[in-house]
N, C-alpha and C positions, 0 to 999 in steps of 0.2 A: 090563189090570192088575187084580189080584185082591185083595184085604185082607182076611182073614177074622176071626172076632170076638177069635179066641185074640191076633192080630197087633196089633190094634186095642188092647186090655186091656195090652198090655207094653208098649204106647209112653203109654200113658194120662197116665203121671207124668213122661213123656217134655218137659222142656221144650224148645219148639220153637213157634215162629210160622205154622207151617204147617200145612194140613189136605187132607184129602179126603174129598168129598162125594161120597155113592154113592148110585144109585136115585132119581136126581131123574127128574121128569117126562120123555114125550118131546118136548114142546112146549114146554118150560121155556127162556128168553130169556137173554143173559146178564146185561139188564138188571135182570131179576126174581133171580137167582142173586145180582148184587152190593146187589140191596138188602135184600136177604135177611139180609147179613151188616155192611154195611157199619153199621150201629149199633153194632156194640160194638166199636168200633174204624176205627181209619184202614187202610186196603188199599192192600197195596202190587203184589197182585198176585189177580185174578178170571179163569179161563178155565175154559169149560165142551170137553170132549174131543168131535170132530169124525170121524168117518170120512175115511179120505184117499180112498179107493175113489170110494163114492156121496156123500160128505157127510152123512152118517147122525146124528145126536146119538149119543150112545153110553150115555151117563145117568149119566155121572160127572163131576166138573169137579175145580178146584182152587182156593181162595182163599189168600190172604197178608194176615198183620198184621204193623204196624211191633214190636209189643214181642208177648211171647208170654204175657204175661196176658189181652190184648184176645181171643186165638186159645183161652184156656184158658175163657173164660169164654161164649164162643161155641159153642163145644164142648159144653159142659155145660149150655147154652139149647137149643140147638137138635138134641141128637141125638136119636134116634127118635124125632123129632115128622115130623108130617105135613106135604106139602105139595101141593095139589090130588089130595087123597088116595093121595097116596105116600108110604109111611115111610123116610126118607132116614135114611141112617146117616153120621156124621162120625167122621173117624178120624186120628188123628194122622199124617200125612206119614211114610211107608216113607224112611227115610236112604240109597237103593239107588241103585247108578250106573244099572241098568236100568228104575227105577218113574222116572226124568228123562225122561220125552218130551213134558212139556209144555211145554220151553223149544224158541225156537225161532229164536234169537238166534243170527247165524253159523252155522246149521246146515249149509250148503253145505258151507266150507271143512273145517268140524271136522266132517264124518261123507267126506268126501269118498275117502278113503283107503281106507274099510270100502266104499265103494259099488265099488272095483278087485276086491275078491275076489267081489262077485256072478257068480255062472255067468253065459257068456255071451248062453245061450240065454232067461233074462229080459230081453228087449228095453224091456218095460215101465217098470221099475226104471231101465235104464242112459239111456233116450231121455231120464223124467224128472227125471234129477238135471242131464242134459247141458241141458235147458229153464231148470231152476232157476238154473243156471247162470251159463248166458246173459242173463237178466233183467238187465238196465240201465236201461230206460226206465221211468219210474210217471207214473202219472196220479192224478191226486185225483177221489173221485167223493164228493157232497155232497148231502144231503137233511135235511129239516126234519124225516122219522121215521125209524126207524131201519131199519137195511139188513138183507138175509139175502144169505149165500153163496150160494144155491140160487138166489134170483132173480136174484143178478150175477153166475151163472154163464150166465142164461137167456138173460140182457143183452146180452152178451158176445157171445156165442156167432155166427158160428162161430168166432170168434178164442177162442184158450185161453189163458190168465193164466199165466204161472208162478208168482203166489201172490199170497193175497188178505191183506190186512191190515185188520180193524175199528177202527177209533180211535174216542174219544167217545161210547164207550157205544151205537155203530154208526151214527153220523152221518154219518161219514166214512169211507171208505173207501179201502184205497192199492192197485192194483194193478198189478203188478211184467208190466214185457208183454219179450217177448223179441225184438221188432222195432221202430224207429222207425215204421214204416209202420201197425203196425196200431195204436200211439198216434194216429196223425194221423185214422186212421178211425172212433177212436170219439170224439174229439175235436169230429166233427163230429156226433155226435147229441145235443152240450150242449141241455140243453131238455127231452128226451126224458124219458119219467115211466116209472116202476116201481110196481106193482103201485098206480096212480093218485097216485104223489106226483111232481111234477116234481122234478128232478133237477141238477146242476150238477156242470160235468166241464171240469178244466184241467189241464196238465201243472205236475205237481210239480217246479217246477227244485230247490227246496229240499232235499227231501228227497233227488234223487239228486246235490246237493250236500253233502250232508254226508256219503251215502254215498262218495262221492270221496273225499272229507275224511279218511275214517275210515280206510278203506282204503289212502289214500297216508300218514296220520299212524303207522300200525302197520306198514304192508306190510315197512319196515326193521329194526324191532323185536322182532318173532317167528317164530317158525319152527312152520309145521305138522307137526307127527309122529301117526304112525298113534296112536288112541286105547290100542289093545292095548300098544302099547311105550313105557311113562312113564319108561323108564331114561334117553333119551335128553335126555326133557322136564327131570327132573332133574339131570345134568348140564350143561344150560347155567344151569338158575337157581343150581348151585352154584359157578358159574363168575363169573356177572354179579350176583346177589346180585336181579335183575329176576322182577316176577311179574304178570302180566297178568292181571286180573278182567273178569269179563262179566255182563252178566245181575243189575247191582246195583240194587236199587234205585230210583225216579226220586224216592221221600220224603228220602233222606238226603242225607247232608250230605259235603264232605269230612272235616269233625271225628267224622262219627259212625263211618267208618271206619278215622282213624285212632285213635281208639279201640278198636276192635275191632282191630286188626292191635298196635298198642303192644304187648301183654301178650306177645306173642310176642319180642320185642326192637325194639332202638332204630331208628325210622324215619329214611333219610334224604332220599327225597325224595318226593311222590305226585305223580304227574299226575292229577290228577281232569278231565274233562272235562264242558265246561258248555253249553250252548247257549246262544249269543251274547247272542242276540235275545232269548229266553222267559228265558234263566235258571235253564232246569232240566236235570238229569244227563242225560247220555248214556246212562249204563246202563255205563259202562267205564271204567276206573282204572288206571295203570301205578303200580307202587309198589314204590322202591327201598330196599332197608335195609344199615342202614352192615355186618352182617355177614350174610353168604350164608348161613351154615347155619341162620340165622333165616327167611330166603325157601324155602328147603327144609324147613320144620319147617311154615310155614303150607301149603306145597302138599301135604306128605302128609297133613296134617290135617284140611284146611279143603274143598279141593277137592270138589265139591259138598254141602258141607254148607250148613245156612239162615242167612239173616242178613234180618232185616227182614221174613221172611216168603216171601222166593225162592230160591231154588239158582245158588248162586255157582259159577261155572267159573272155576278156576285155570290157567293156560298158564304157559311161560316168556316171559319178555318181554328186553329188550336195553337197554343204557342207552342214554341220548339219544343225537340227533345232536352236539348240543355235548360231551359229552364224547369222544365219537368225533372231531370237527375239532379238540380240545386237544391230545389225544395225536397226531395228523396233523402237528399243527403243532409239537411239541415236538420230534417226529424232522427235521421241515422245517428248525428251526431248528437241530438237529444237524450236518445235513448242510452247510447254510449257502447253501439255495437260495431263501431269502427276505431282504429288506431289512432293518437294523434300526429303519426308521422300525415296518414290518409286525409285526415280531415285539411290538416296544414294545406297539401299538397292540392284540396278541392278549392279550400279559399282561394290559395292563389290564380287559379285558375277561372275563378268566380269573379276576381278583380283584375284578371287581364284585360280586358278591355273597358275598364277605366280609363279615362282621359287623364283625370289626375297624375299625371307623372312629376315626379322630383326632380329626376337628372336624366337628360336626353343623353348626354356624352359618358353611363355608368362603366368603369373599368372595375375588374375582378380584382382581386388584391394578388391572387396567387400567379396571376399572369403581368400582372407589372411586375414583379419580381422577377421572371420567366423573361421578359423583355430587357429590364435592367442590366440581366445578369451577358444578355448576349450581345449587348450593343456596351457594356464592359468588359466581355471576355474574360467574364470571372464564374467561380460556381454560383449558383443558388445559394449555400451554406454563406458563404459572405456574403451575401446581401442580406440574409435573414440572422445575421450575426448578432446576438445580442451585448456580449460582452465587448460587441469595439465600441471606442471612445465616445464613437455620435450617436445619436436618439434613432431607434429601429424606425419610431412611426417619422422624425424628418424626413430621415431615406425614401421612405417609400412615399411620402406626400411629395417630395420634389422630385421625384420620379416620375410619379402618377400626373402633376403638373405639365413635364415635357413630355410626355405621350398625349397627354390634351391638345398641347400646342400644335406637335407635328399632323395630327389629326384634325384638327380645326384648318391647318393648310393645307391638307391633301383635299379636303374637304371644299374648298374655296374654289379650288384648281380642276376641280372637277365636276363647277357649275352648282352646289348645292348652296342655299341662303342661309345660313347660320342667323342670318336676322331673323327664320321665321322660329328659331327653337325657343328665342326669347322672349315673344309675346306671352300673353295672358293665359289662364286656363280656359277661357271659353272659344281659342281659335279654333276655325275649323280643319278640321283633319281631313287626312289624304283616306279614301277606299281603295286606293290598289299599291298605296308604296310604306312599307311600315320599316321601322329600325329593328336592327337584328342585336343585343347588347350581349354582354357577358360570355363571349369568344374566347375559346382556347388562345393561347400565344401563338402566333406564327399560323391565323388561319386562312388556307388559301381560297381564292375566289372558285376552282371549280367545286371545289366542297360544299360551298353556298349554292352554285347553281346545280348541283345534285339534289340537295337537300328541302329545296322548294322548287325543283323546276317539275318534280313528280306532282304537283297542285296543277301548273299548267305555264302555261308560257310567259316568259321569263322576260322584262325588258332592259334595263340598267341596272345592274350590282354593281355599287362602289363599294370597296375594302381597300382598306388604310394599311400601308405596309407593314402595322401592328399586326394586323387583320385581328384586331377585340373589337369591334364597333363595324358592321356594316349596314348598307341602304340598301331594300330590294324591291323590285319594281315589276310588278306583274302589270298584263296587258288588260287582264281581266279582271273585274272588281270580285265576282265571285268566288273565281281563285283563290287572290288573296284572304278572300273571309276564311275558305276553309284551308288554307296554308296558317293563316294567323290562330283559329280555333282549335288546331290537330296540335302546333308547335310550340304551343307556348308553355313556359317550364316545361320543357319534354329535357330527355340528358341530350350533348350534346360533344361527344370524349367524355371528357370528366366534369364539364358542368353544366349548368341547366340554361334554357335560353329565355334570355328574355326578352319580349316584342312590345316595340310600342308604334301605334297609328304615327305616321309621323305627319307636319303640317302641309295643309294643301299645297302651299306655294314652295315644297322644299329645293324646288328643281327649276334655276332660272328660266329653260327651255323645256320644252316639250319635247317627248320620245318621237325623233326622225318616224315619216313612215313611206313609203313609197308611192301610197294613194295621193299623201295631203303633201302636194306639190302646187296650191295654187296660189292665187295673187294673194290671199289675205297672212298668209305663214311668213310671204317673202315682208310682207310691211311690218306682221311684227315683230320680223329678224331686223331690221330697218332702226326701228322704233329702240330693241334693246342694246341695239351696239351705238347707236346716238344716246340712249341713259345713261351707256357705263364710259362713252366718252367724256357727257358731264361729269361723272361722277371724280374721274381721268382729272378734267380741269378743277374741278376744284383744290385738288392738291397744289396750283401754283400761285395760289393767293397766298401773302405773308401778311401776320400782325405784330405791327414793330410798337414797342413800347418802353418810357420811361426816356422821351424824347425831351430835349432843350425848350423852351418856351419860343426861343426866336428863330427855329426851324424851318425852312418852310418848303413848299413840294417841289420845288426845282435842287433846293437839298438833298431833301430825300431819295429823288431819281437818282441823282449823280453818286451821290453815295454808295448805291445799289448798279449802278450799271457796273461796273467791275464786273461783275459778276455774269452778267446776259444782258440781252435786248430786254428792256422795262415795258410793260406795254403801260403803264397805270403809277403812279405814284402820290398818295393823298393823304396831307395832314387833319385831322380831327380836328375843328374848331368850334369852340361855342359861339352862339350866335344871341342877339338883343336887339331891342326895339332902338330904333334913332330915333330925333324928334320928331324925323317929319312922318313915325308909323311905320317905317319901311325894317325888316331882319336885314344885322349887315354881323360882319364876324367882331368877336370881341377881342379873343383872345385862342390860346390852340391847348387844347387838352390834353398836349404830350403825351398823345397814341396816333399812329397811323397803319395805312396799308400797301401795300407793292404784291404788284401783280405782275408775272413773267408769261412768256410764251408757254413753259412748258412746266412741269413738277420739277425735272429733274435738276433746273435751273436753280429753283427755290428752296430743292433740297440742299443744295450748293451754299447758297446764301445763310443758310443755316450753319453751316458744318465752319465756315469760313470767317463769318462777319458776327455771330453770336459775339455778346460780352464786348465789344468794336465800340470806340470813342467817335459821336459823332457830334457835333458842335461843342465839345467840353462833358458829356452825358454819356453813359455806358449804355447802351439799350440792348433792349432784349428780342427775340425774338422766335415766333412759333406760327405753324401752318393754323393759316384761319380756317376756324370753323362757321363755314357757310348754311345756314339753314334753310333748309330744301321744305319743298311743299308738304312730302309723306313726314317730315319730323317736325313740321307745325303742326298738323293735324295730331298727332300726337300726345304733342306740347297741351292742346286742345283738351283732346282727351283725359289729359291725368288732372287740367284742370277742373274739368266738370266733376270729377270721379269724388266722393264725399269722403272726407277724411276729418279726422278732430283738427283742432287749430295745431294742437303743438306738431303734426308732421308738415306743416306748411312748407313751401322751400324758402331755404333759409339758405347764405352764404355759407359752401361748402371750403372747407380745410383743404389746400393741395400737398398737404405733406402729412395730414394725421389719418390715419386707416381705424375703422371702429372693424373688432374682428371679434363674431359670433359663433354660438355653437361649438367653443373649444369643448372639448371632454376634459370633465375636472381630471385625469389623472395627469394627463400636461402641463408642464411648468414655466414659469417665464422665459429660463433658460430654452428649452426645445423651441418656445415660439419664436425668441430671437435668432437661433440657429437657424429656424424655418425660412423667417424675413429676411437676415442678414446676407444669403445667398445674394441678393438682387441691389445692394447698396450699404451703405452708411447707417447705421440706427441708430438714432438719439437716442431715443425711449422704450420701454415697452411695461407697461401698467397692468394686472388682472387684480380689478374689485374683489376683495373677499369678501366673507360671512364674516359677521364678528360673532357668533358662537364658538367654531370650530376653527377659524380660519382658511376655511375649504374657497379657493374662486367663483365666482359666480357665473362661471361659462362663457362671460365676455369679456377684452380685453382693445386695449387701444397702444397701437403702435406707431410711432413716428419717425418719420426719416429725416436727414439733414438736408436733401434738395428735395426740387417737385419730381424729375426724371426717376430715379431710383424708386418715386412710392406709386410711379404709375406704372413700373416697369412690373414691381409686386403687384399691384391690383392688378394688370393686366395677366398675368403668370397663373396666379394663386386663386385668381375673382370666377374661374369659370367652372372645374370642377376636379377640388383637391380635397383631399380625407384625411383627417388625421386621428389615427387610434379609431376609423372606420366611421368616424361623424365631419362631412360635408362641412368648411369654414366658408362663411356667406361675410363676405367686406362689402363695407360699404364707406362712404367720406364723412367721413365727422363734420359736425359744424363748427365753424369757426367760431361762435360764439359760445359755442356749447358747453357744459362742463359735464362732471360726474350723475349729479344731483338733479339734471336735466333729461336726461338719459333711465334713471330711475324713474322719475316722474314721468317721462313718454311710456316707460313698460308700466308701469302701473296702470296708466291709463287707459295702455292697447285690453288687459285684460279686464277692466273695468266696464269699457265703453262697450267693449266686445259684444255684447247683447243687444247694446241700445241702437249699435249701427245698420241691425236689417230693418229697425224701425224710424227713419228717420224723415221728419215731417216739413216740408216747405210751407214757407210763407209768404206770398204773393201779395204785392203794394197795389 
């Protein structure tokens, strides 16, 4: 390969991560080549050009940087300087499918088509590719200095290698032998020294397992076509929407590629492959996207062009095997030559990884019973008693209730954000930490880490001292794909499991690791314990209400200092124009607020001075709610969001609860029992039919104070069952009536159509 200065000078402005180095020594190392460059920059890729013949140095090489500043600045250091007085010339990387011969990556398979048309009279050529071939067997050869090809060919010899491989900077060595027999024979010269260094020699299981691995995980996936004919290449990827990468990387990341592939269109799925053990790429990536002519756009693009520094080869690649046994199975189920226990059991498994989920916090019904009965110290049989006096499904909804609760605060206390379960369905989800739901009673945490720790390695398992609900945390994304894909509804004792991706941000902090010890970790340990200090202060702000008109802030402090040091004491005043144009106060809005040093103060002031006569007036009083940046944005959010007029916000009821999804076989009676656990019950209403008189699944319940019906929403609002159907509370309007209510569900399913088509109109 030849680059002359004209070629060199038009690629100069050329950005690109890659170079080539011309005129080096003939005695130059590669280790001396990669230190050569490896300062200004991370290398993602160093090899010096070899003769295939004699093994000759040739005097050119090739190195790789992760970003193409490190490669531009390297460039411009080190061209026409000398080295063991030779003027090396650096040149920016020729973009040509023909200057690619220093990868060497699957080169069998993919040149193997072009090696059919060699004339037959090169026996040379046709012997060597049929050697390369055949290579199955490796052995590891290992030494404490570094190796040369020439002496482990000397080595060797008379046995011939179908191909030598340097790892480690030439410490190690892999070679590919083309017989079990002649492995076992240099096997026995472990010991033996090379050019005076002893040596050490064992059969690689590993490595020609993974080759297996790689081989059997693709061999269904792609198809080899002759290099010269890419019509064929591109019609399957415009068929499958599949593209098979090679040759990527071992610095990046799966996020660094999908960022690179995104700009092209919307990803739908990557296989990235990781090495179990070490944790580091493979070098190969299957990557599916939700439209084909976007996988068709990067292969005639991209296909050998640079990415980090190396020359990516693009193939067509094939969708998974699971979507191949869906569609199997969907004809299976057509035909009607499978069970419907089988078929049940594929759906679900087909809609595991669905985002869609209902309830992040799902509990079993047979193990809150299993829990009730031991934290009662009663049998099972009374708990599931029908004939005593109270409703089976209250029992077990306010049961099921306080296993929420205590779960929600083992949860809290163990760094997970319960705020992220309650966003929307299009959050993004975690790749390596998913919930584990629908746990036996009493399950323990190494059962968990048995149970997914055979996927791969393990980071944080929180289980709740229920142990029916835990968090598990792999290190590795790929892992958890296939711990999430093998376990889902698999049994589990006696019931089945169920997995859901849980949300990115589930985990205040990051999983400790013993690398990431630098300055930026420690500032955003800094950052999150000054959050939750805010978060800490805002509990000491009070809002006092139903104040005297002639009140005023040096009242209110004094009234309140009883209690602690005030930092803050301030009357709400309405304000008006004067004559001469100036706001002055008018009068006072009989509201204010007191702010203390600490929460604990203000919780004080509560428990103490509530319902408290101050100027001739009873006032009230409750922790302000301070509105933070993330719940404007919010705020924001639901206001853009397109909704009919009648769910507008409207002033909400603090003492009436609108309560959904009851199951008609419940009766007013059980849902009083249900509520009146937590308070006082004025009311409790379920709308009937007037055909039958059967309820209409909704009902509205009132309390006598505001505490008692936030103490139920808070209890009942997150996730309670009754007769095995989810009751979703919400606040009624204070304006609202029956006939309002009617008319809002009439309208959700009216509108329901017209709202993915909803048209603006711009003044």
């Amino acid at each position: 390969m030849h680059c002359d200065d004209v070629e060199g000078e038009n690629h100069s402005e050329e950005t690109t991560s890659r170079l080539i180095v011309k005129n080096l020594p003939k005695n130059f190392k590669e280790t001396h080549f990669r230190a050569l460059f490896q300062e200004y920059g991370t290398l993602t890729d160093c090899q010096l050009r070899f003769n295939e013949q004699n093994n000759n140095f040739r005097g050119f090489g090739f190195v790789g940087f992760q970003n193409a500043d490190d490669a531009k600045a390297a460039k411009n250091a080190l061209d026409n300087t000398f080295v063991k007085s030779s003027r090396i010339k650096v040149c920016v990387y020729m973009n040509s499918f023909f200057s690619d011969d220093d990868v060497v990556i699957s080169q069998v398979e993919y040149c193997h088509p072009l090696c059919s048309s060699v004339s037959k009279n090169d026996k040379r050529v046709q012997s060597k590719s049929k050697s390369v071939a055949s290579g199955k067997t490796v052995i590891r050869i290992q030494c404490q200095f570094p190796l040369k090809r020439k002496h482990l060919l000397v080595f060797l010899s008379p046995i011939k290698p179908c191909k030598i491989i340097l790892v480690d900077d030439g410490l190690t060595a892999l070679v590919h032998l083309q017989r079990k027999g002649d492995a076992t024979a240099i096997i026995k010269r472990n010991g033996s020294y090379i050019c005076g260094n002893k040596i050490e020699i064992t059969l690689d299981d590993k490595t020609s397992a993974h080759h297996e691995d790689d081989k059997n995980a693709f061999s269904s996936k792609r198809r080899q076509y002759p290099a010269e004919n890419p019509k064929q290449q591109a019609d399957l990827i415009a068929e499958s929407g599949c593209i098979f990468l090679r040759n990527l990387p071992y610095q990046c990341t799966e996020e660094d590629l999908k960022n690179w592939l995104k700009t092209f269109g919307p990803i739908a799925e990557v296989n990235f492959h990781v090495d179990s053990k070490t944790g580091k790429p493979k070098g190969f990536a299957l990557v599916k996207f939700v439209f084909p002519e976007n996988a068709l756009k990067v292969f005639t693009e991209c296909d050998g062009s640079i990415f980090q520094g190396r020359v990516v080869h693009i193939l067509a690649g094939f969708e998974n095997d699971d979507e191949t046994k869906n569609a199997k199975s969907e004809e299976d189920d057509d035909d009607g030559t499978v069970t419907f226990k089988e078929a049940k059991e594929r759906k679900q498994q087909q809609a595991a990884c669905d985002k869609r989920t209902w309830n992040s916090l799902f509990l079993g019904v047979n193990a809150v019973a299993d829990i009730m009965a031991e934290t009662l110290d009663v049998e099972k049989g009374a708990i599931l008693n029908v004939h005593c006096h109270s409703s089976l499904g209250v029992r077990m909804a306010l049961g099921e209730s306080r296993i929420v609760r205590e779960t929600r605060e083992f949860l809290e206390q163990n760094g997970v954000q319960l705020e992220s379960f309650s966003g929307n369905l299009v959050t993004k989800r975690s790749t390596n930490v998913m919930l584990v739901k629908n746990l036996p009673a009493k399950t323990e945490t190494t059962q968990i880490r048995r149970l997914f720790g055979k996927f791969g390695r393990l980071g944080r398992v929180v289980l709740p001292p229920s142990g029916l609900t835990a968090i598990v945390e792999f290190l590795l994304d790929s892992d958890a794909k296939a711990a999430f894909q093998n376990l889902a509804f698999k049994r589990f004792g006696k019931t089945a499991l169920f997995l859901e991706w849980a949300p990115d941000d589930v985990f205040s902090s990051k999983l400790d690791s013993a690398k990431a010890t630098g300055e930026e970790e420690k500032q955003e340990a800094n950052e999150q314990q000054h959050h939750q200090q805010q978060q800490a202060d805002n509990n000491n702000r009070l809002f006092v209400k139903n104040l005297s008109a002639d009140t005023s802030d040096e009242d209110l402090a004094e009234f309140f200092k009883k209690i602690g040091p005030v930092l803050s004491a301030t009357v709400a005043k309405k304000y008006c124009k004067s004559t001469a144009g100036k706001m002055i106060q008018c009068s006072s809005l009989r509201y204010g607020f007191v702010e203390y040093e600490n929460d604990q103060h203000a919780q004080e002031a509560i428990r103490r001075l509530q319902n408290g006569e101050l100027k001739g007036s009873i006032i009230q009083i409750q922790l302000s709610k301070r509105q933070t940046s993330s719940s404007s944005s919010s705020v924001v959010d639901r206001r853009l969001s397109i909704v009919p007029y009648s769910e507008k916000t409207k002033p909400k009821s603090q003492t009436k609860i609108i309560v959904r999804n009851i199951p008609f076989q419940a009766s007013v009676k059980e849902i009083t029992k249900l509520f009146k656990v937590f308070g006082n019950v004025q009311s409790v209403r379920l709308p009937k039919k007037s055909p039958n008189g059967q309820h209409r699944g909704f009902g509205f319940v009132e309390f006598n104070c505001k505490a008692d019906a936030e103490k139920a929403f808070k209890h009942l609002g997150v996730s309670t069952h009754l007769y095995g159907r989810r009751l979703v509370l919400e606040w009624a309007d204070l304006e609202g009536d029956l006939q309002e209510l009617r008319d809002k569900t009439a309208e959700y399913f009216t509108l329901g159509s017209r709202r993915k088509r909803v048209k603006f109109e711009i003044e």
